[in-house]
C-alpha positions as CSV (number, residue, x, y, z in Angstrom):
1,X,-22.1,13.0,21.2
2,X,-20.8,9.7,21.8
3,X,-18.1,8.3,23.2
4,X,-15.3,8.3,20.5
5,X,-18.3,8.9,17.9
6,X,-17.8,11.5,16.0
7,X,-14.3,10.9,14.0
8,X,-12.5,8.0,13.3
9,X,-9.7,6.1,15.3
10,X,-6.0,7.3,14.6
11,X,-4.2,5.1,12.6
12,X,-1.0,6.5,14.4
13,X,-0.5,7.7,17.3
14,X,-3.8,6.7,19.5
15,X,-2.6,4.7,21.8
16,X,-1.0,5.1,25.4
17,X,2.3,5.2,25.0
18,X,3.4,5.1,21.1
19,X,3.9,9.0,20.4
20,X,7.5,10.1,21.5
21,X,8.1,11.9,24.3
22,X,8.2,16.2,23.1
23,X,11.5,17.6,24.7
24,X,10.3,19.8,27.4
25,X,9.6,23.7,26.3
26,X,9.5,26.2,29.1
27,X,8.2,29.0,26.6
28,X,5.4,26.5,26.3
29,X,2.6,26.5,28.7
30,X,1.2,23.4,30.0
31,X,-1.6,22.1,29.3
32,X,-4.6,21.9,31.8
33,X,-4.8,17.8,33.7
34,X,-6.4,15.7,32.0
35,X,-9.2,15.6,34.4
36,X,-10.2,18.9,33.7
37,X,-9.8,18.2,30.2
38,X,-12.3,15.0,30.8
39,X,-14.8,17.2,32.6
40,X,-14.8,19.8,30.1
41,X,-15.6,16.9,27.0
42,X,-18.6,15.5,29.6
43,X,-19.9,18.7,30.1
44,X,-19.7,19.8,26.3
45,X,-21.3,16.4,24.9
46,X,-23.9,16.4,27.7
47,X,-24.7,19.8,27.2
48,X,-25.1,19.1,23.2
49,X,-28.7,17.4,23.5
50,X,-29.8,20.4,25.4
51,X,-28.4,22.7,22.3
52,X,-29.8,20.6,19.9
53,X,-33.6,21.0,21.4
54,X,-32.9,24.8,21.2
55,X,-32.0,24.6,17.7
56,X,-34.9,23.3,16.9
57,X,-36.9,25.7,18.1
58,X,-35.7,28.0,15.3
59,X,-34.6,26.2,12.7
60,X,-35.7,22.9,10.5
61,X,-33.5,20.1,11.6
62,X,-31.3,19.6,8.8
63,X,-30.3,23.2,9.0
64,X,-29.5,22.2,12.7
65,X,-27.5,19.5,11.7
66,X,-26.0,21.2,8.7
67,X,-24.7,24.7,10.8
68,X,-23.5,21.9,13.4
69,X,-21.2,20.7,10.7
70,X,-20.3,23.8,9.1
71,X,-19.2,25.4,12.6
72,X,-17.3,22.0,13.8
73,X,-15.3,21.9,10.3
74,X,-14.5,25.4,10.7
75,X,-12.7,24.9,14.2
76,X,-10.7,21.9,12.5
77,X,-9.7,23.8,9.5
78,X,-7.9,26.0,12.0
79,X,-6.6,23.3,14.3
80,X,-5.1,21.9,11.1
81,X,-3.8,24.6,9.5
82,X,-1.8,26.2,12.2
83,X,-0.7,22.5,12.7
84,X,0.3,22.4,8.8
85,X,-1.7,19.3,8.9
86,X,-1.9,17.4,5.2
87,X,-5.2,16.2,3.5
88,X,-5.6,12.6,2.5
89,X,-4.3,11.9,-0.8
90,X,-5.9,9.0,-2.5
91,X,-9.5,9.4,-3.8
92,X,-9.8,5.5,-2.0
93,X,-9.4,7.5,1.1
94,X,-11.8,10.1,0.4
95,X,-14.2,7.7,-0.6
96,X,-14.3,5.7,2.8
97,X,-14.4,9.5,4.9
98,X,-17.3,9.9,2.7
99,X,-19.0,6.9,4.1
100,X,-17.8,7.7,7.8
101,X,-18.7,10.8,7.4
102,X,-22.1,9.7,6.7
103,X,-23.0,7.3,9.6
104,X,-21.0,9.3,12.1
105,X,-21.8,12.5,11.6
106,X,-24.4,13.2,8.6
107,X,-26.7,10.9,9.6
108,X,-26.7,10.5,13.3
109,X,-26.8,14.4,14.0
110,X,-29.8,14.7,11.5
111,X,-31.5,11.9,13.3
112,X,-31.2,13.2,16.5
113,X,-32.8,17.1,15.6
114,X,-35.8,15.3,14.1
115,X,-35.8,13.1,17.2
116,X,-35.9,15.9,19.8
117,X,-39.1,17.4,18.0
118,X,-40.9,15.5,19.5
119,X,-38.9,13.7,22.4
120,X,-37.1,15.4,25.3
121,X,-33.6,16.2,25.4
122,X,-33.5,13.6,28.6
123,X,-34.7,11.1,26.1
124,X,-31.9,11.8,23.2
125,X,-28.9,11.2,25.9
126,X,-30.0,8.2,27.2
127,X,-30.8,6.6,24.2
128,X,-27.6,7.9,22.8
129,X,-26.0,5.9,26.2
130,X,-27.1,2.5,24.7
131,X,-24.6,2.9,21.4
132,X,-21.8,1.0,23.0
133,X,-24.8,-1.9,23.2
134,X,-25.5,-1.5,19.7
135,X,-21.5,-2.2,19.4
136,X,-21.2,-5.1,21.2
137,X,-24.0,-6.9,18.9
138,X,-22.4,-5.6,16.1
139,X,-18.8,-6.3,16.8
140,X,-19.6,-10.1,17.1
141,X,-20.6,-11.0,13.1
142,X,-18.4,-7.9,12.1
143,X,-14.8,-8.1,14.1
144,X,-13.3,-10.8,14.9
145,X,-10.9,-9.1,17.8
146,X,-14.3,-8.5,19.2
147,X,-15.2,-11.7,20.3
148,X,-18.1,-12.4,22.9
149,X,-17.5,-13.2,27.0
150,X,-20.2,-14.3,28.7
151,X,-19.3,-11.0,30.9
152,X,-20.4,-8.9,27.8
153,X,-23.2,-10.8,26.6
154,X,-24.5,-10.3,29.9
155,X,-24.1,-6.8,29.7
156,X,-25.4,-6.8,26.6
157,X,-28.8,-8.5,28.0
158,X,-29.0,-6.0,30.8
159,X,-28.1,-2.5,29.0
160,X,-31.7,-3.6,27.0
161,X,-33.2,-4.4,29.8
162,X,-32.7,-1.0,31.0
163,X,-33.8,0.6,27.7
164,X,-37.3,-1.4,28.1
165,X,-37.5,0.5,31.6
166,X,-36.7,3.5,30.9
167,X,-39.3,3.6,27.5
168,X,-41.9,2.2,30.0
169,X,-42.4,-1.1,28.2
170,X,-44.9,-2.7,31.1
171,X,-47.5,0.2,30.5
172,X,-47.3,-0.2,26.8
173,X,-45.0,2.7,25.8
174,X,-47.9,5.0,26.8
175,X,-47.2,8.8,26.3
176,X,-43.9,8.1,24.6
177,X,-43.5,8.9,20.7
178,X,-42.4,6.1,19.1
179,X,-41.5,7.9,16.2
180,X,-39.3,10.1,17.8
181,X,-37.6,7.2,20.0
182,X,-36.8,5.0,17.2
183,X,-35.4,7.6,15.5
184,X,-32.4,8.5,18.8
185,X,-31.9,5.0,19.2
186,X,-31.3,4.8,15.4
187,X,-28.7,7.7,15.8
188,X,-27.4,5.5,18.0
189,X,-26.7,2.4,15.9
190,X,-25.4,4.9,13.3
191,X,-22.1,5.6,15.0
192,X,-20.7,2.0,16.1
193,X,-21.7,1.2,12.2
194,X,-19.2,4.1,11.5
195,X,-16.8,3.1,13.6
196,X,-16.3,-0.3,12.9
197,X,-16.5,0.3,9.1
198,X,-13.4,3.2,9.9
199,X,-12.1,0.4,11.3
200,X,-11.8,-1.6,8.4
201,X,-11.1,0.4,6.3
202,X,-9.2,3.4,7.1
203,X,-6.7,1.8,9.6
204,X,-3.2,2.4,8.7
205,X,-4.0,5.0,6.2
206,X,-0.9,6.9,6.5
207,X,-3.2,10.0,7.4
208,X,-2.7,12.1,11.1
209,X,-6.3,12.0,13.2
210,X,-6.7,15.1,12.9
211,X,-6.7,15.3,9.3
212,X,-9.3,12.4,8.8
213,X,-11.3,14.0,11.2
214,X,-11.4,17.3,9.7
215,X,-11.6,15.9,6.0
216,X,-14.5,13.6,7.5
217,X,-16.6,16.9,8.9
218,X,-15.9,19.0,5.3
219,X,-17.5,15.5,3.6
220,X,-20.4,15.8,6.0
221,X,-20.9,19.1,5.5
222,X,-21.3,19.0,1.9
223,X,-23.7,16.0,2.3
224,X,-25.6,18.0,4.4
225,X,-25.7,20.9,1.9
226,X,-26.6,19.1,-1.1
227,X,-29.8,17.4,1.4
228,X,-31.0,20.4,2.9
229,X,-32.2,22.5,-0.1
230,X,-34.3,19.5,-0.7
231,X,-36.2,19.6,2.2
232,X,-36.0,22.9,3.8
233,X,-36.8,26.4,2.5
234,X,-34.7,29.0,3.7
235,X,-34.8,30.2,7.1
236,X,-37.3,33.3,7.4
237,X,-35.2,34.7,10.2
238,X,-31.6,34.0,12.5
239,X,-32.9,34.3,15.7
240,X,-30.6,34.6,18.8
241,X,-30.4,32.1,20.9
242,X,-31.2,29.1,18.3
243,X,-28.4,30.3,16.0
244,X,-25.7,30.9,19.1
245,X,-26.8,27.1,19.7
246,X,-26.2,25.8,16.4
247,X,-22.8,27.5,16.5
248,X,-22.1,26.3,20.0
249,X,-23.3,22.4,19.1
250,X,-20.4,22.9,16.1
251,X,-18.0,24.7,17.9
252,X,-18.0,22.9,21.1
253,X,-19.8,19.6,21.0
254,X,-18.2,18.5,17.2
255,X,-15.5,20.6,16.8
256,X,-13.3,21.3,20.2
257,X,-14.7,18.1,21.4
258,X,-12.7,16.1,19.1
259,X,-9.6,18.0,19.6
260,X,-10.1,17.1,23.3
261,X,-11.7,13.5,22.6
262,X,-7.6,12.7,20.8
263,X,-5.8,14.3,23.6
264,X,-7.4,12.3,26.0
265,X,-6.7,9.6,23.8
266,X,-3.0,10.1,23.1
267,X,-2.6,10.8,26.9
268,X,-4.4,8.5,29.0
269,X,-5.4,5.9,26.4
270,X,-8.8,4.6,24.8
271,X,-10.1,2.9,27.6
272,X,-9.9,5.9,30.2
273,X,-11.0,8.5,27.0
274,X,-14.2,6.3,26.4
275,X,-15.8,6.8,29.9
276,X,-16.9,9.9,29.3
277,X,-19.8,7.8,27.6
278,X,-21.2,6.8,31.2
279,X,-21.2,10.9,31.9
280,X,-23.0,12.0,29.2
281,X,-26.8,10.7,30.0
282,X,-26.5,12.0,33.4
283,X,-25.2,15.8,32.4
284,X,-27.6,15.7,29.3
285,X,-30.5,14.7,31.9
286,X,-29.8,17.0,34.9
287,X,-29.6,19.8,31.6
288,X,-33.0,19.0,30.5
289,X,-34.6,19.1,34.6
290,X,-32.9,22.1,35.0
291,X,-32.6,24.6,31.8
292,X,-35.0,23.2,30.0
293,X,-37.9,22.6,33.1
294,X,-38.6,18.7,31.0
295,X,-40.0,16.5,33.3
296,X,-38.6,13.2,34.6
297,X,-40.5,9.9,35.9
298,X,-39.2,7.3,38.0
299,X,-38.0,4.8,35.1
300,X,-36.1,7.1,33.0
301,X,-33.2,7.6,35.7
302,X,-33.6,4.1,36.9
303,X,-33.5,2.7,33.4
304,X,-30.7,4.9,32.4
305,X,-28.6,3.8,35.4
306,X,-29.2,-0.1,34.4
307,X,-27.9,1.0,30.6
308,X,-25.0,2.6,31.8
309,X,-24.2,-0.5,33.9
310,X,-24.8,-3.2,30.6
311,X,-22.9,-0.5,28.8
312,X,-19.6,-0.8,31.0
313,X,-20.0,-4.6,30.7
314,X,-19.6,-4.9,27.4
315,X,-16.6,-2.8,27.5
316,X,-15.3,-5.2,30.0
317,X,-12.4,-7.5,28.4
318,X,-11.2,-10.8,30.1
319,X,-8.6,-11.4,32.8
320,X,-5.0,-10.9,31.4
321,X,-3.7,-14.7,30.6
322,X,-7.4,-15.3,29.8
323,X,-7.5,-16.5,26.3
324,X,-11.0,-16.6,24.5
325,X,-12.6,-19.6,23.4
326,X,-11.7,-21.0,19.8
327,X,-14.5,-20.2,17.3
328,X,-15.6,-22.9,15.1
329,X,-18.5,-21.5,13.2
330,X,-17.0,-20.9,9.5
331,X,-18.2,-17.5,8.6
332,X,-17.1,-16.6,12.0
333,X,-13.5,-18.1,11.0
334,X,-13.3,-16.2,7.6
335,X,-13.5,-13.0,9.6
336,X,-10.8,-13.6,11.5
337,X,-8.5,-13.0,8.2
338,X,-6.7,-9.5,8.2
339,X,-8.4,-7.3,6.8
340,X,-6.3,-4.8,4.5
341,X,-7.1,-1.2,4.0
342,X,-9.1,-0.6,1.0
């Protein structure tokens, strides 16, 4: 449900360029442009708020969250078995998915079914829209590849600007559960913590994408089955069209998503991939209008369109030939150390 959020990075592979070139197969059939392919992921993670709010209407949300996992692993196990894909080996491995699994899946997904109890679906995509701002703070104490422009601070600046309009911040946050909000924006933190954690840890694992993604979702899933008993009783009923949600949220939005999320990846590179973030608010809100009948005030498209615009400045990366200014803070200098996999 975010851009890039829900697996981590390949450590081979991912970038534009470095897989070999497949001698041509005219048996083969081939595969649909990448556009489409782009449009389809939009659609499918804009969509997923709208599923998630359905859900809920029939289910507790970690029972949500935990059929959202169970379908999504499911489509993975079979993208991995007909691709005789191997499991990570070393239990140092497992140990990190089990973490990554936990702020990029376990965690966020949960947050955002409580969330949409009480917010709109409108709500959850735009607040999930402000997680490459969440990012960009974090990336500056945490990465040091990551280092601040003043391009990207700015960004930074107005991407929360445009979360204080679209919350309503000069009428007090009046008619808006607080509760509910902090909770999606919390979601949204989650993933860029999982991400740049993945980062440093699980680069250049030896493991395939596709594998650490799937092993990711099968830890999530049990984390998610161990929690649930906890707090749930057993679902009285399966009604219809809450249960074909939950499968469709796994299926689609966490399961085929990824498979098209490292296509896009492998064929057009990161960069091009990760706009699909500046899609999702606006599907995810027309969704909600439409299906749903929620209603919209002025601020929340407004707001949402000054996010998206402090969003794609912080994604924004110098000139080439532009170097970045030396760091001389000490802490800031220890991070720029190599960090091994661990």
């Amino acid at each position: 449900m975010s851009a890039l959020p829900t697996s981590p990075p390949s450590p081979v592979s991912v970038r534009q360029g470095t897989a070999p070139a497949a001698p041509a197969d005219p048996a083969r059939r081939p595969a649909p442009d990448w556009r489409l392919r782009f449009a389809a992921l939009s659609l499918i993670w804009g969509f997923s708020f709208l599923l998630v709010k359905v859900g809920t209407d029939g289910y507790a949300p970690f029972q949500v969250t935990l059929g959202r996992l169970l379908s999504g692993t499911a489509v993975l196990a079979v993208a991995m078995a007909v691709k005789r894909e191997r499991l990570p080996r070393t239990a140092r491995t497992w140990g990190h998915l089990a973490v990554a699994a936990f702020f990029l899946n376990a965690l966020p997904f949960s947050l955002f079914a409580y969330a949409e109890l009480t917010i709109p679906s409108t709500l959850a995509g735009i607040c999930n829209a402000t997680s490459p701002l969440w990012g960009m703070a974090l990336s500056v104490v945490a990465l040091s590849e990551d280092r601040p422009t003043r391009r990207r601070v700015a960004g930074l600046g107005l991407g929360f600007l445009g979360v204080l309009t679209v919350l309503g911040a000069w009428q007090g946050f009046s008619g808006l559960d607080l509760t509910g909000t902090a909770m999606a924006l919390l979601a949204s933190l989650s993933y860029p913590v999982g991400w740049i954690y993945v980062r440093r840890t699980l680069a250049g694992s030896g493991s395939s994408a596709l594998a650490l993604t799937g092993s990711q979702l099968f830890l999530g899933t049990l984390q998610l089955a161990l929690v649930t008993p906890l707090f749930t009783s057993a679902p009285a009923g399966f009604p219809l069209l809450p249960t074909l949600a939950v499968v469709a949220l796994g299926a689609l939005g966490t399961g085929l998503a990824v498979l098209l999320q490292y296509g896009l990846v492998t064929e057009v590179g990161p960069t091009t991939a990760q706009m699909v973030t500046y899609f999702i608010p606006v599907i995810a809100t027309a969704a909600g209008v439409t299906v749903l009948g929620e209603q919209l005030d002025w601020n929340t498209p407004v707001g949402a369109l000054v996010v998206l615009a402090g969003a794609a400045l912080t994604q924004s990366r110098p000139p080439a030939g532009q170097g970045r200014r030396p760091n001389r803070r000490g802490f800031r200098n220890r991070l720029r150390k190599p960090v091994s996999p661990r």
